[in-house]
Each structure stands twice: as structure tokens, then as C-alpha cells.
C-alpha positions as a printed Julia matrix, in Angstrom:
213×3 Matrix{Float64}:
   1.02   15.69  -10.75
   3.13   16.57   -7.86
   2.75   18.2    -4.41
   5.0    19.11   -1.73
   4.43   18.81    2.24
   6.88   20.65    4.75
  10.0    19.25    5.18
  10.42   18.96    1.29
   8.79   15.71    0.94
   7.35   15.4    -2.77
   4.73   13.5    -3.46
   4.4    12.07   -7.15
   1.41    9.99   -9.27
   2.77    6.98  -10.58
   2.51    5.31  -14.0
   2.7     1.68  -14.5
   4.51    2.9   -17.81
   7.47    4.04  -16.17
   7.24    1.32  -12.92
  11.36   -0.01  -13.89
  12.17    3.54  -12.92
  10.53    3.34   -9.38
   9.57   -0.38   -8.44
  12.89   -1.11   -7.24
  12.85    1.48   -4.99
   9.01    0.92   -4.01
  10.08   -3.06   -3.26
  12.97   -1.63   -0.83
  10.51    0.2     1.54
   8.68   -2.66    1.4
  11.02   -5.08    2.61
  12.5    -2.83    4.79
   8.98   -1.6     6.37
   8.26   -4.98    7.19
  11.39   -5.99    8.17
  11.53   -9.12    5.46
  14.06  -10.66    3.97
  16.45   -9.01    1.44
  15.19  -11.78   -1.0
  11.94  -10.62   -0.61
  11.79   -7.96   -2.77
  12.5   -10.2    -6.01
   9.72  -12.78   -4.82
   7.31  -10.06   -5.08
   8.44   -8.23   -8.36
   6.56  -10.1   -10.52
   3.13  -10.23   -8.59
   3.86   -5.78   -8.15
   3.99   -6.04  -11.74
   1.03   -8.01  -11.85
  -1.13   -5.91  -10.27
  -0.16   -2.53  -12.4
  -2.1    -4.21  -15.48
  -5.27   -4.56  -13.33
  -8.18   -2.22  -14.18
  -8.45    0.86  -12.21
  -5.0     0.98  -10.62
  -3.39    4.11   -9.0
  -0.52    4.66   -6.93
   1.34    7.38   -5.3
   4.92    7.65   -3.52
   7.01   10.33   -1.56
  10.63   11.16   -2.32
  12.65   13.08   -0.13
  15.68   14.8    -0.71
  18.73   12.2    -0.63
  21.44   12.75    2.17
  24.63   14.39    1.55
  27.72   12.77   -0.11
  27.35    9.24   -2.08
  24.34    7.04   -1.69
  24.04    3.44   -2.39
  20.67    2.99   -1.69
  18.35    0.95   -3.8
  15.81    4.02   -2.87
  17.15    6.24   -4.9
  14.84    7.39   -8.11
  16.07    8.88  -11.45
  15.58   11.88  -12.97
  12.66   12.65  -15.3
  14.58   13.91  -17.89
  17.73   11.79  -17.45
  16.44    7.89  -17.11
  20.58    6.97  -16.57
  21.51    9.39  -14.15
  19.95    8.73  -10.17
  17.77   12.09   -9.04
  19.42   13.52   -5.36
  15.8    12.07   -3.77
  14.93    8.47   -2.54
  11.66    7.41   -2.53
   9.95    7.26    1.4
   6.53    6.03    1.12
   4.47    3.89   -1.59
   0.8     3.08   -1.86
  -1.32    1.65   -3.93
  -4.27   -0.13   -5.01
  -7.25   -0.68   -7.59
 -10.84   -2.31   -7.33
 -11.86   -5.57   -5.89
 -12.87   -8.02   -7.95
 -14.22  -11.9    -7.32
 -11.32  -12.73   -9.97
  -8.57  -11.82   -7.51
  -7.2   -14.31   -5.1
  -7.52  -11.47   -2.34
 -11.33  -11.11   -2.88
 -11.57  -14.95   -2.83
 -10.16  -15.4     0.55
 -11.82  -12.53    1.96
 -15.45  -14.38    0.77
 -14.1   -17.88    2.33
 -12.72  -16.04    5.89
 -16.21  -13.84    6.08
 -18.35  -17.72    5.26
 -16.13  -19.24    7.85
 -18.17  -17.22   10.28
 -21.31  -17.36    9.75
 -21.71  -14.04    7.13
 -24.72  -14.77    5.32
 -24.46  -15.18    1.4
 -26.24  -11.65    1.02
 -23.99  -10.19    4.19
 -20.62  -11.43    2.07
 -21.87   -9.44   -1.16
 -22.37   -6.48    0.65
 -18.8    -6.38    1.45
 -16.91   -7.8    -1.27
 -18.91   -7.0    -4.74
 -17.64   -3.3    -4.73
 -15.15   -1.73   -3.26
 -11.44   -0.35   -3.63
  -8.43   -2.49   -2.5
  -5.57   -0.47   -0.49
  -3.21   -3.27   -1.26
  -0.08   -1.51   -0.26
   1.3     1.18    2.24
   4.4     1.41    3.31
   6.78    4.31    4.96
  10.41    3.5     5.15
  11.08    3.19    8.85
  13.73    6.58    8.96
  10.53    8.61    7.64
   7.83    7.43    9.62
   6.56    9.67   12.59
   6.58   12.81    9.72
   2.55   11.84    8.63
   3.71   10.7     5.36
   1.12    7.3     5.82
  -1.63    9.43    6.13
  -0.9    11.78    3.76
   0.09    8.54    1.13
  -3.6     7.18    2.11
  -5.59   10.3     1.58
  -3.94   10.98   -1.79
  -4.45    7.54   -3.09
  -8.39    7.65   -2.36
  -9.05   11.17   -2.99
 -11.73   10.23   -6.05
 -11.88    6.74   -6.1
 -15.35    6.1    -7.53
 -16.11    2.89   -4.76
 -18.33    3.15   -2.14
 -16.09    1.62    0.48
 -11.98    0.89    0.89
 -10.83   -2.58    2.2
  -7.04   -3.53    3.39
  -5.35   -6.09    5.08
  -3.07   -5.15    7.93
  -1.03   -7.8    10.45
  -2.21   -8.06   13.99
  -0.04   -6.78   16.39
  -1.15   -7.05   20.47
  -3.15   -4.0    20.93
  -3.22   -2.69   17.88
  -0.02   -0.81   19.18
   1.82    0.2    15.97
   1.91    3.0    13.56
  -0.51    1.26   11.07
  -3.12    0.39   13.19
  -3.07    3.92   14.71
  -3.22    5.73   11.53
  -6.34    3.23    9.99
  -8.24    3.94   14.01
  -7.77    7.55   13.5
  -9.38    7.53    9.74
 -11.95    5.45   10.92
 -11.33    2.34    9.37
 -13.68   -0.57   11.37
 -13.23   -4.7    11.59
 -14.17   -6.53    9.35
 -12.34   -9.48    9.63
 -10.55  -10.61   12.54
  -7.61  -13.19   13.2
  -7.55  -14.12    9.35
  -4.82  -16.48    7.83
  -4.26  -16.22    4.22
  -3.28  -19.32    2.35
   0.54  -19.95    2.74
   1.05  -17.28    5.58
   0.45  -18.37    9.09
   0.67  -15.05   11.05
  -3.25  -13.49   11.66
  -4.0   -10.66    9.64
  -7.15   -8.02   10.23
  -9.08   -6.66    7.55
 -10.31   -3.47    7.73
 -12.94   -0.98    5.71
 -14.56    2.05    6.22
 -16.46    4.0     3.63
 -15.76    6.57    1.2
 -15.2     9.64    0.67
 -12.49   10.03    3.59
């Protein structure tokens, strides 16, 4: 399914049948989003790839119409009809996610951060036995500002069956980014604060709120 926005911003449904068409492109807002390495983008391949297999998945991107003249951009998505020729649109904005599970390394931290202090045994299940995972949104930096996040974010949970929606975000001093302003103005609460992952040292916050939107 496909909708369009003003500004002639489309927004498609992915299928983790077709992801070698679009992952590339998906990985390069990523990196470039959060201003990581080039190499980046290959370390996380596989684990993207990963998580398409997982039960429940469902992810949606923007493309906008590609500037005039010839584009080298690794954002650039192919036609539907033609998987060898590159469409004129590169891809602005990816999200997705899928449900939380005590499987997943995510869910595992999140119980060990939450026990760390002082959530009660029955206070941790009520938070991580059953909800959905927004395990990636991204806008590439020359789209941001146009409300693609939000409208990524809406899209993505419009009918997921969980009660609640959990992410990760970085901390930035006073929540003063585009991120944490979007999740404040959907009404996304703390539920973790100042959280290292294993093998990342910068302090994350993990956020929730309920659902529907």
C-alpha cells in the first residue's frame, strides 16, 4: 500500500521479500542519521536482516522524488517493475519494528537495567512480557523538519495488536533534538533512564507509552 503527503513524499509498506531492493538504502539513512561511520552500514546488514525473519515484523519508508541530473546516492530505490533500472526517488525515512520477546537480547537488557533499580519481579513483567518494539526510526538529515518522523511512527503502529510500544533513543542534554521532541509530543513517558547497553558506552533512554496512538 502506498500514500502520499504534500510535498510528494510517498510512503510505501515494506516486505522482507524484497529487503535487497531497499536495505541498502534504509542502512544509508541510518548511518547518515546518526552520523556513524561509513562502515557502519555493513556491520549492521546482517543483524537488519535478522530481524525481518522475526514474528510480527512491519516496516514502512518514505521516498521522495530524486534531484535533478545524475545521482550517486546509495538512497536511491528501483523501480517495481524494473528491479535493474534505479526509480527517480531516494528513500528519506525508515521505521520499523515487531514484538518483544524475552528471546531477544533487547528484551533481556531491558529486564537486567529495570532489576538494577529496584523494579520488582511483578513491576518488570508488566513492562516487558507484551509489547511492540519501535526498533528503528530514522529521517535522513536533508528531510527532517518536513514531519516525515511522525508521520513514519504513526504509520508503523496504526494496528499493532500490543498494548504498549517501547524504543530506545540516545540521551542528549535536555532532551533538545528532533527525536526526543517528536516521542514528548506523542506522549511517550520514561521508562528507563541513563541505560548502557552491553558494548555501547553512551546512555540511552527507553521510552513507552500505550497504544492506540
Amino acid at each position: 500500500m502506498t500514500t502520499r503527503n504534500p510535498g510528494a513524499v510517498r510512503m510505501v509498506e515494506l516486505d522482507a521479500t524484497d529487503a535487497h531492493l531497499w536495505l541498502p538504502a534504509a542502512l544509508d539513512v541510518y548511518v547518515t542519521a546518526m552520523n556513524y561511520p561509513r562502515g557502519t552500514a555493513q556491520q549492521r546488514y546482517p543483524l537488519w536482516r535478522e530481524h525481518l525473519h522475526r514474528p510480527g515484523w512491519r516496516g514502512v519508508a518514505t521516498l521522495s522524488p530524486a534531484p535533478d541530473g545524475p545521482v550517486d546516492d546509495q538512497r536511491l530505490v528501483r523501480r517495481d517493475d524494473n528491479p535493474i533500472a534505479p526509480a527517480p526517488e531516494v528513500l528519506t525515512g525508515i521505521a520499523y519494528g515487531y514484538p518483544g520477546g524475552a528471546s531477544q537480547w533487547w528484551n533481556q537488557q531491558l529486564r537486567q537495567g529495570l532489576a538494577r533499580v529496584g523494579y520488582t519481579r511483578e513491576q518488570i513483567s508488566t513492562i516487558a512480557d507484551d509489547y511492540f518494539e519501535l526498533t528503528e526510526l530514522h529521517v535522513h538529515p536533508q528531510a527532517q523538519g518536513q514531519g516525515i518522523g511522525q508521520w513514519l511512527l504513526t504509520r508503523l503502529l496504526d494496528g499493532v495488536p500490543a498494548p504498549k510500544v517501547l524504543l530506545s533513543t540516545p540521551e542528549v542534554p535536555g532532551e533538545e533534538n528532533r527525536a526526543w521532541r517528536l516521542y514528548r509530543r506523542l506522549g511517550f513517558v520514561d521508562v528507563l533512564r541513563q541505560f548502557s547497553f552491553a558494548g555501547d558506552p553512551r546512555p540511552f533512554a527507553i521510552l513507552g507509552r500505550g497504544l492506540p496512538l
